[in-house]
C-alpha positions in Angstrom: 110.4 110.7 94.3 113.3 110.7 91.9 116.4 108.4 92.7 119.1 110.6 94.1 122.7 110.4 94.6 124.2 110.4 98.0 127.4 111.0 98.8 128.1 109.6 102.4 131.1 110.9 104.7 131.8 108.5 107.4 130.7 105.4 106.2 131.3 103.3 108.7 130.0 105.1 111.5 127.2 104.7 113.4 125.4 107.9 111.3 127.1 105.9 107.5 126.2 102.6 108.5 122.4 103.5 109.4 121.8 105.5 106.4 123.2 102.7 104.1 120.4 100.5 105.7 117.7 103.0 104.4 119.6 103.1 101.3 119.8 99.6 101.1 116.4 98.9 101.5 115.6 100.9 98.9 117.5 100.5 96.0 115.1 102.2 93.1 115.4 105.4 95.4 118.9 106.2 96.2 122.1 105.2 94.8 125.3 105.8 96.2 128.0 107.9 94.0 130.6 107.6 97.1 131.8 106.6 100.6 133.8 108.8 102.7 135.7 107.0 105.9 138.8 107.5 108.2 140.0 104.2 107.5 140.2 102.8 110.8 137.7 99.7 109.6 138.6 99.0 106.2 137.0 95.5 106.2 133.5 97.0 106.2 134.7 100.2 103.9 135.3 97.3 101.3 132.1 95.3 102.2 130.6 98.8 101.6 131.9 99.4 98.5 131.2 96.4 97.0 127.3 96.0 97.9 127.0 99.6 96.5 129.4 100.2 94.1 130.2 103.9 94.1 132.5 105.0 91.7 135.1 106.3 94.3 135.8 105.5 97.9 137.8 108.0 100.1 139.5 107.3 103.2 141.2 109.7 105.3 145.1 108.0 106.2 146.8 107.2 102.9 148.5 104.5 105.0 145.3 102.0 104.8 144.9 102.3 100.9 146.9 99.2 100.1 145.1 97.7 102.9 141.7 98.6 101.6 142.5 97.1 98.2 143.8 94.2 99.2 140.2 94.1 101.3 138.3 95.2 97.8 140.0 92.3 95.8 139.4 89.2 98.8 135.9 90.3 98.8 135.0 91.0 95.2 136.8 87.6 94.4 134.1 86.1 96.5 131.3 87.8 94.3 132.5 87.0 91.6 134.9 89.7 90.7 137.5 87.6 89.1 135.0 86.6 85.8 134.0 90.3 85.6 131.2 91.1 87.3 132.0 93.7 90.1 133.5 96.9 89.5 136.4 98.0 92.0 135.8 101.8 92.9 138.4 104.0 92.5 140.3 104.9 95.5 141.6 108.8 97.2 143.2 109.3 100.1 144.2 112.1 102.3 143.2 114.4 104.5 141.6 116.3 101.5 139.7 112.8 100.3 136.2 113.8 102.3 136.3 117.2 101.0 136.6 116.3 97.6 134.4 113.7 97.4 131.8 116.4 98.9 132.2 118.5 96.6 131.3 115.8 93.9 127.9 116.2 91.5 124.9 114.7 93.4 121.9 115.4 94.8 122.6 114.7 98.9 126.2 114.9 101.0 125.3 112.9 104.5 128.0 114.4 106.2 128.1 111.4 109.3 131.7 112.5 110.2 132.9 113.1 113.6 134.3 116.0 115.3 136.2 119.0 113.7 137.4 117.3 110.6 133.5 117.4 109.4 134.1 121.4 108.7 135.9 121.6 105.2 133.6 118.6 103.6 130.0 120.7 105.2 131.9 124.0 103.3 132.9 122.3 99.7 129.1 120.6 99.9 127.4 123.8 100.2 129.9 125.7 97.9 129.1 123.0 95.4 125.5 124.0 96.0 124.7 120.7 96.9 121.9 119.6 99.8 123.6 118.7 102.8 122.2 116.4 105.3 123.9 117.3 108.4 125.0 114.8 111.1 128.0 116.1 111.7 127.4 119.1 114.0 130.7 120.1 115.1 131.2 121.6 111.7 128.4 123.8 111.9 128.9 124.8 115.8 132.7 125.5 115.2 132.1 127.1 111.6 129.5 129.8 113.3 128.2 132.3 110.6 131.1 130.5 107.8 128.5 128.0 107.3 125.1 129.8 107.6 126.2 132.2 105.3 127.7 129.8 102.9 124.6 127.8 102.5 121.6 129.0 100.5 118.0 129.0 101.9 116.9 125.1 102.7 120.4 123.8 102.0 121.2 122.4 105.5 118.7 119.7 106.5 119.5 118.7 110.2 120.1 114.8 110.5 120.6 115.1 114.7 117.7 113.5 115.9 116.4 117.1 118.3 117.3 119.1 115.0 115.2 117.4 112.5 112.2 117.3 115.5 112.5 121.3 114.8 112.4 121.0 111.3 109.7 119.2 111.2 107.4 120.9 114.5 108.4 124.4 112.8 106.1 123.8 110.0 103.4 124.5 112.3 103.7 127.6 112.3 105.1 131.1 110.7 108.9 131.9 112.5 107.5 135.0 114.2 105.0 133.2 115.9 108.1 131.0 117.8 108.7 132.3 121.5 111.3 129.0 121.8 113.0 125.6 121.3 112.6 123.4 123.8 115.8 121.0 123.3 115.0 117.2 124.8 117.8 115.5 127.0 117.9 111.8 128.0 120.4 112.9 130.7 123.1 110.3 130.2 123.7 107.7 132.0 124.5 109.8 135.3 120.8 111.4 135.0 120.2 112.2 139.2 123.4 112.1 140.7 125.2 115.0 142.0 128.2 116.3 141.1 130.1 114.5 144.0 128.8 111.4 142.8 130.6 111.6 139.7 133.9 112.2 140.4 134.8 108.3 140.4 133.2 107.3 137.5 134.7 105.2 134.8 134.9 105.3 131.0 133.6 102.0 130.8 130.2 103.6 132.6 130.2 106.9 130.7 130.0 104.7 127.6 127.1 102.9 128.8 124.3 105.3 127.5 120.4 104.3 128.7 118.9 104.7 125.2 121.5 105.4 121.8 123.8 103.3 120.6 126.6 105.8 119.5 130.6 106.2 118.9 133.2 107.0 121.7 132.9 111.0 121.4 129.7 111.5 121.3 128.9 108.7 124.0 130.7 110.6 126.5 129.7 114.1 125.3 126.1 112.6 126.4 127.3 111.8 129.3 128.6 115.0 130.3 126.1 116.4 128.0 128.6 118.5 126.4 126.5 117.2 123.3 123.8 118.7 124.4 125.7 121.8 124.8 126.9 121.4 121.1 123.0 120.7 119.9 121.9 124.1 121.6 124.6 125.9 119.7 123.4 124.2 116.4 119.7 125.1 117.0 120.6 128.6 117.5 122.5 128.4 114.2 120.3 126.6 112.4 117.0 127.9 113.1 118.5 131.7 113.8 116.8 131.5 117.1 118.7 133.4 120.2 120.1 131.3 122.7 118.5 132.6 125.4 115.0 131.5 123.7 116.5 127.5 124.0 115.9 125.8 126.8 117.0 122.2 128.0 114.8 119.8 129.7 115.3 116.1 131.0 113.2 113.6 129.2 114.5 110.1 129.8 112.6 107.7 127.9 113.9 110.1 124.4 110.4 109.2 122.6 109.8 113.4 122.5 112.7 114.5 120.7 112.2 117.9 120.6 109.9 120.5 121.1 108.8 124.1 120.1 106.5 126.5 122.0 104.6 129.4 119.8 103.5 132.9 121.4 99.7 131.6 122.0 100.9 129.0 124.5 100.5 126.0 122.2 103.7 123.8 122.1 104.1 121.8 118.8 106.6 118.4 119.8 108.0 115.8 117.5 107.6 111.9 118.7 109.1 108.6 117.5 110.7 105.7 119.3 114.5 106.0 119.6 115.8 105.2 116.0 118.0 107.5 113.8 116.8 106.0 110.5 113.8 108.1 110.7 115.8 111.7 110.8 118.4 110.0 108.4 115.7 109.4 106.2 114.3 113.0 106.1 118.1 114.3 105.8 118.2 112.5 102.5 114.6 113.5 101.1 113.7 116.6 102.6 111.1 117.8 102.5 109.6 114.6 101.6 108.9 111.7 104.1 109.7 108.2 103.4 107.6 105.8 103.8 108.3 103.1 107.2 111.4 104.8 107.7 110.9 103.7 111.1 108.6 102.1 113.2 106.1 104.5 115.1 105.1 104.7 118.1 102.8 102.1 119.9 99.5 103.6 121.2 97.4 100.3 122.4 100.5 100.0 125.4 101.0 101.9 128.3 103.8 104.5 128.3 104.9 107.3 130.7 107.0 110.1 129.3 108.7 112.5 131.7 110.3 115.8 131.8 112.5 117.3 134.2 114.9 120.3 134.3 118.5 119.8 133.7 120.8 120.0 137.0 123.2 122.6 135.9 125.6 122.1 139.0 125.8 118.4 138.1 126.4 119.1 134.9 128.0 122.6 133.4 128.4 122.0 130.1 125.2 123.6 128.5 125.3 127.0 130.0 129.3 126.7 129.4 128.4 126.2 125.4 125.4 128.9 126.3 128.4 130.9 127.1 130.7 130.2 124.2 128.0 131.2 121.8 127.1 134.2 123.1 130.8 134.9 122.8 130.5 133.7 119.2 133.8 133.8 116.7 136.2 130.8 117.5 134.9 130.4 121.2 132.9 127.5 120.0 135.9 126.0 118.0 137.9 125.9 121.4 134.6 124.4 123.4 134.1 121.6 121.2 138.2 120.9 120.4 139.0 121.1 124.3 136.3 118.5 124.4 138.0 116.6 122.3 141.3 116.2 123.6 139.3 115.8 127.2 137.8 113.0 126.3 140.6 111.0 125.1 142.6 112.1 127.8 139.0 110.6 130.1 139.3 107.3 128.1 143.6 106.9 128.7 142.9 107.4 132.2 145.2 110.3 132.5 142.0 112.7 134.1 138.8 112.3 135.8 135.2 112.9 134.6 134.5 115.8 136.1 137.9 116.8 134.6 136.6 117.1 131.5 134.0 119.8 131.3 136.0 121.8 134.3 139.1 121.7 131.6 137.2 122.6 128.9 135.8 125.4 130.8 139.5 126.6 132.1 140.4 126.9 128.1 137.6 129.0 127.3 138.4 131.2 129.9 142.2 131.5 129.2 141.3 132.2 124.9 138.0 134.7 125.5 140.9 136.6 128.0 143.3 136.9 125.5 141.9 138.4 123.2 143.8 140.3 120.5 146.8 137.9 121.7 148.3 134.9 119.0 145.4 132.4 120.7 142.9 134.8 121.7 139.2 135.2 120.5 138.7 136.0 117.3 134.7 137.6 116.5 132.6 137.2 114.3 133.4 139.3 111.8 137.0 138.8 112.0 136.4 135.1 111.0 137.9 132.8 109.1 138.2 129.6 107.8 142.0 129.7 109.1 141.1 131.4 112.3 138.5 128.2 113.4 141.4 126.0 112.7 144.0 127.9 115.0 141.9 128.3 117.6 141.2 124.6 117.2 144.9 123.1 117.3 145.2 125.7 120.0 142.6 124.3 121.9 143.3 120.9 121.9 147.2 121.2 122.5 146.1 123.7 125.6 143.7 121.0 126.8 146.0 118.5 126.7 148.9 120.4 128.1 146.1 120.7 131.3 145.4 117.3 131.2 148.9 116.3 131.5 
């Protein structure tokens, strides 16, 4: 394999800082062109930048630049920068920093950000015509058919852990021989309780997930599994399968991480211990594997893996994102930005959990009625880049009007 030239947005995230081990580890194969971040940890956006020396580092709030240099010169006086011998990227901030830096010549964008702010960086990659490994998958839920048809055949190369498992079970066989994607849940950390039972839970136990080791939103999305509500949409995106032809099913110990069933009965599934460098890998040499990406599974212990269905009463939010996708247009933008502002509002202590999903759920409702109107749905073929991100602020100032 040829070295190649990453780009990574969100550097510092759980997604960056995993993919900058791979990289690390392998320093003939990948080099690192530049680092995208919000800015909230500038300490290890400088360590970053230092140990990989892209030529420009991005960071979201222009407020942290003078921060971040001052963080660049402390630590590159410690290597040695003073007598020459470190070079101190160049620096762009704004709200526009990620996008540009996506759209810079390379051969791989790792889009690691999170939520809605992910959307304009996945559309300047693909424009740019560049490979995008895709972590972030609110850009692709919210941007619908924006960013299918923007990317050319192959471009999008799913970094979620249950995405890349259909990559990679899907070359098993031809696309009309699927019958369905069977989408792998751990179930949270609430997996088996009822929905009475969660009405007292706390932040502090939402955030306590059984297997991954993730960031605040998607922590509690997998607790509510309004991520896994978000994955369904971006399978049906990704792999242009319906979304009736998706189903969810409970497997605790996450070892299968996805699954897909062909017309003659066989069902093709993709296993691995619970470790993201092995789907972070592929994203950033598809199709190619790399070797000990990750360790495999152990076959000379004994194991049990389970499957169960999901508890829909327990926990709404897939067939509520079911719904939003069938509804297509901005409907997803307003599922995933409610969700937002929901769980901030959860983690303030200004709502309940429950409170979440059954707020996100009253949004919907109130946009797919008012159609036509100034908030209203907007289709599918009435989208728009500017329509998405309406419908988004709308969402989230609604939501948090509710929560209030």
């Amino acid at each position: 394999m040829t070295r190649r030239d990453v780009v990574i947005l969100g550097s510092t995230g759980s997604i960056g800082t995993q993919a900058i081990e791979v990289i690390r580890e392998r320093p003939d194969q990948f080099r690192v062109v530049a680092l995208a971040a919000g800015g909230s940890d500038v300490a290890t956006l400088a360590a970053q930048a230092l140990e990989l020396q892209p030529q420009v580092v991005a960071v979201a709030r222009p407020t942290v630049v003078q921060d971040l240099q001052l963080a660049l010169y402390a630590a590159a006086k410690e290597r040695g920068w003073s007598t020459g011998e470190t070079r101190l990227p160049q620096i762009i901030a704004g709200p526009d920093a990620a996008t540009k830096v996506a759209a810079m010549d390379c051969d791989v964008v790792l889009n690691g950000i999170t939520g809605s702010a992910g959307l304009l960086p996945t559309l300047a990659a693909l424009e740019h015509g560049t490979t995008l490994a895709l972590a972030n998958k609110e850009s692709l839920v919210i941007g619908g058919r924006l960013v299918t048809q923007a990317a050319a055949e192959g471009q999008i190369v799913a970094v979620d852990s249950e995405h890349s498992a259909f990559a990679q079970a899907l070359r098993a066989g031809r696309r009309d021989e699927v019958r369905r994607l069977v989408l792998t849940a751990s179930g949270g950390p609430f997996r088996g309780r009822t929905r009475d039972e969660l009405g007292e839970v706390t932040p502090e136990q939402a955030m306590a997930h059984p297997t991954w080791d993730m960031g605040r939103v998607i922590t509690i999305n997998s607790a509510t599994l309004v991520n896994k509500g978000l994955e369904l949409l971006e399978a049906g995106l990704l792999y242009d399968v319906d979304l009736d032809d998706i189903v969810v099913t409970v497997h605790p110990q996450s070892i299968v991480h996805s699954m897909v069933e062909f017309h003659d009965g066989s069902t093709i599934a993709q296993a691995s211990p619970p470790d993201m460098k092995l789907p972070i890998a592929l994203g950033l040499t598809w199709p190619d594997r790399l070797p000990d990406a990750a360790a495999p599974c152990d076959w000379t212990t004994p194991a049990a893996w389970t499957f169960e269905p999901l508890d829909s009463v327990a926990f709404p939010a897939v067939e509520l994102a079911r719904r939003a996708g069938k509804a297509g247009g901005t409907a997803p933008a307003v599922y995933n930005a409610a969700n937002e502002a929901c769980v901030d509002a959860f983690c303030a202590g200004r709502i309940g959990f429950l409170a979440i999903v059954d707020t996100v759920t009253a949004v919907l409702d109130e946009h797919l009625a008012a159609a036509g109107d100034a908030h209203g749905h907007v289709s599918d073929d009435q989208m728009s880049v500017d329509a998405v991100l309406a419908a988004d602020r709308w969402a989230r100032d609604r939501a948090e009007e509710l929560c209030r």
